[in-house]
N, C-alpha and C positions, 0 to 999 in steps of 0.2 A: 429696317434693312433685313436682307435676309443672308442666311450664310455664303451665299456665293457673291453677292452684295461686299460682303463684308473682305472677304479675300480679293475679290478684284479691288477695292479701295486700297489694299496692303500691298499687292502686288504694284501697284503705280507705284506708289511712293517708292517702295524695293529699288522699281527700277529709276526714279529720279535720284534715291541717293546713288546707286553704285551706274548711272548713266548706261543703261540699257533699256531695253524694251520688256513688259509687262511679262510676255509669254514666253522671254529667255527663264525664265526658272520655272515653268513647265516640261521644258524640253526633256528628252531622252539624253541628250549631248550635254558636256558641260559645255560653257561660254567664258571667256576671257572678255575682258572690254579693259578701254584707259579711263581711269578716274579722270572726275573734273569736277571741279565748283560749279555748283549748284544753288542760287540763291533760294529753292525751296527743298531743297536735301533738309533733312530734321537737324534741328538746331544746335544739340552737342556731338555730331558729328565733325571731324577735323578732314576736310577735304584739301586736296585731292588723298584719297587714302593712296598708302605703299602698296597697301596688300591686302583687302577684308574678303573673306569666301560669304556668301551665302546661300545657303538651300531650305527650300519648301519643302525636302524629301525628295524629289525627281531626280536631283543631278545637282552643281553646284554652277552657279553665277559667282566669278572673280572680277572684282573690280583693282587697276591695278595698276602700278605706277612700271609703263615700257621697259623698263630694263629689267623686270623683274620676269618678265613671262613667258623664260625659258625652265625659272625655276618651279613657276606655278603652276605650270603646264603639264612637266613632268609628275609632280606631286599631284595634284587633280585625277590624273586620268592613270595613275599608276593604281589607286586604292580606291576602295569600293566608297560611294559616299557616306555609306552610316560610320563610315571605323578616320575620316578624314577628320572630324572634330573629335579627337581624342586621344590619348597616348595608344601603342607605344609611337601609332604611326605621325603623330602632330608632331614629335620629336625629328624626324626627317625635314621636314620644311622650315621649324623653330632652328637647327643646324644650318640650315643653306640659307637662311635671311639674315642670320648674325653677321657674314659673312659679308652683309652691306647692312650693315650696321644698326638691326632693328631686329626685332623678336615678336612673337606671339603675346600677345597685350588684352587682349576683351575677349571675351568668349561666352555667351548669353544666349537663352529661350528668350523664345519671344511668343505670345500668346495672345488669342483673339475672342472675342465672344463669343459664345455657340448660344443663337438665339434658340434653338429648341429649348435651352436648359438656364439661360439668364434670369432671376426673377429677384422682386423682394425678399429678403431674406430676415426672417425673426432675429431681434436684438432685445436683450435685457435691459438697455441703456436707450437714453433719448440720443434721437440722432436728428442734426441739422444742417442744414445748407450753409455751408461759406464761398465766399466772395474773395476776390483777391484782397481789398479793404480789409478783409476779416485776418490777415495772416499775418500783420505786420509784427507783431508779439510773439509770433510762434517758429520763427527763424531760431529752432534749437534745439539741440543734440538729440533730442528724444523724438523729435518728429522729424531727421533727416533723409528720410527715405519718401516721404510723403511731399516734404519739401525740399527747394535747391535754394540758398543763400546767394550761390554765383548766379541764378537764373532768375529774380526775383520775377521779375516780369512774365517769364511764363506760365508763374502760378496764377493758372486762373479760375481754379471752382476744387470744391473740396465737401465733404463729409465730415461731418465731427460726431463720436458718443461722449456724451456726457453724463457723467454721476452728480447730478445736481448742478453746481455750477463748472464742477473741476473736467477738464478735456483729457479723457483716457484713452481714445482714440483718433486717429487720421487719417482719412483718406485725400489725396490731392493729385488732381488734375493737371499737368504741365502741358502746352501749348507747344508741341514740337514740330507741328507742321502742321499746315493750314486742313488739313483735311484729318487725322488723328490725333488724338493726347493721349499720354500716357498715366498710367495709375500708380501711385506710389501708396503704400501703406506702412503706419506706425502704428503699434500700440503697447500702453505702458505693460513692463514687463509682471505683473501682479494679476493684470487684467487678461492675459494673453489665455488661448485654450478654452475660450465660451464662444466663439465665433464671432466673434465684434469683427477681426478681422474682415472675414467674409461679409456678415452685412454691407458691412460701409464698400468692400469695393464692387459688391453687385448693385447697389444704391448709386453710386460715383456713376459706374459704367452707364444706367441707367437715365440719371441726369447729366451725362456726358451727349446720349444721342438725343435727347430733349433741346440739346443744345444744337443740334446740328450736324456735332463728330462720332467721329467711332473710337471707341476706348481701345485700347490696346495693356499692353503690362509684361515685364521683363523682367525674368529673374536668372540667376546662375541654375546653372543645371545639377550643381551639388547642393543648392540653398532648399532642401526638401520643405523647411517651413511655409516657403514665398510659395513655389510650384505647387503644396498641399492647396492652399488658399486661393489660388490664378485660380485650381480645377473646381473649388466648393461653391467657388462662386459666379461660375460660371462659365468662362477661361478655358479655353482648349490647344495645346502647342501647336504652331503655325508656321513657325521660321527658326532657323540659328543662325547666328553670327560667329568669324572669326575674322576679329581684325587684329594684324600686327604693327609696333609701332615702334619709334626710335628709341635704342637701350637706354640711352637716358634718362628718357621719358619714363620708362619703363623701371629704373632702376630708383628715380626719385620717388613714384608710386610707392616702393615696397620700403622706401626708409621717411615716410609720410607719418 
């Protein structure tokens, strides 16, 4: 695939989850749209969203639940898009959504191959292909980023380095939609700082389009470790998310 390959495949899905069209987050204009179920919206997505913005850089696409898009409206097209995913101004709309009863919840990079720059990458460690068969063991705390517990089924292909027999790193593939998966990486904290990291998710992403998909990979935009790693290995920022969601929801999160 080539990099514009690779954004048009992103830009679909974009607009299957938040129910618009490809070249609305192209535009000069932002867009408002009404969320909807989507039985190929990516898989831990909670549809119909309240509230989620997202932008490529151009402008922002909101997907959103009708009562709301008097407040989103205003707040969109009041501030410049770079300063809308961020305080002090993310505080104005986080204020007017409490108000029905939901807050500001997820807020993520999201990041895509840059084939100019993807390749194999040197590792000190034997690295190997897994299967989803190969995971059933490794549902555990130390590899919870590579893998999902709740998701069993969408792990479907993964990277492993190994120091002889013992598994010091992971890479894993989750199955979020039929046309991308997403990358998750672990690796034990002793081992961390020699670039295992990086190997395993330019190798994953690699045997991801071998497979057929386009890798993708998501981190917090304060998690400078993940975002070091997305860029070493190939990984270039693409997209941001914010989506807001019921205080509850919200509140149970932070006493988890």
């Amino acid at each position: 695939m080539t990099n514009q390959e690779i954004l048009q495949c992103a830009l679909k899905q974009s607009a299957i989850d938040l129910h618009c069209e490809p070249e609305d987050f192209l535009a000069a204009e932002n867009k408002i749209v009404i969320s909807q179920i989507n039985e190929n919206a990516r898989r831990y997505l909670t549809l119909p969203f309240a509230c989620n913005l997202v932008s490529y850089g151009n402008n922002v696409v909101a997907s959103i639940d009708d009562k709301l898009r008097d407040i989103v409206s205003g707040y969109i097209n009041k501030y410049p898009v770079e300063h809308l995913f961020e305080t002090p101004n993310m505080q104005v709309i986080n204020t007017a959504l409490m108000e029905h009863g939901l807050q500001v919840c997820f807020m993520a990079e999201y990041f895509l191959p840059d084939m100019n720059v993807l390749q194999e990458l040197s590792c000190d460690y034997a690295m190997r292909i897994l299967e989803q068969k190969d995971f059933e063991t490794l549902y555990l705390p130390e590899w919870s980023n590579a893998l999902s517990e709740e998701r069993k089924t969408l792990d479907v292909l993964g990277v492993g380095a190994y120091e002889g027999d013992r598994l010091i790193g992971l890479a894993g593939c989750s199955a979020d939609c039929e046309t991308m998966w997403q990358i998750g990486i672990d690796v034990l904290p002793q081992y961390r700082r020699q670039g295992i990291a990086a190997a395993l998710t330019a190798r994953l992403a690699l045997e991801t389009f071998a497979h057929g998909k386009m890798p993708f990979y998501c981190a917090a935009w304060s998690n400078i470790k993940s975002v070091r790693n997305a860029i070493r290995a190939g990984f270039r920022p693409a997209w941001v998310e914010m989506t807001a969601r019921e205080i509850g929801f919200v509140e149970k999160m932070n006493h988890t």
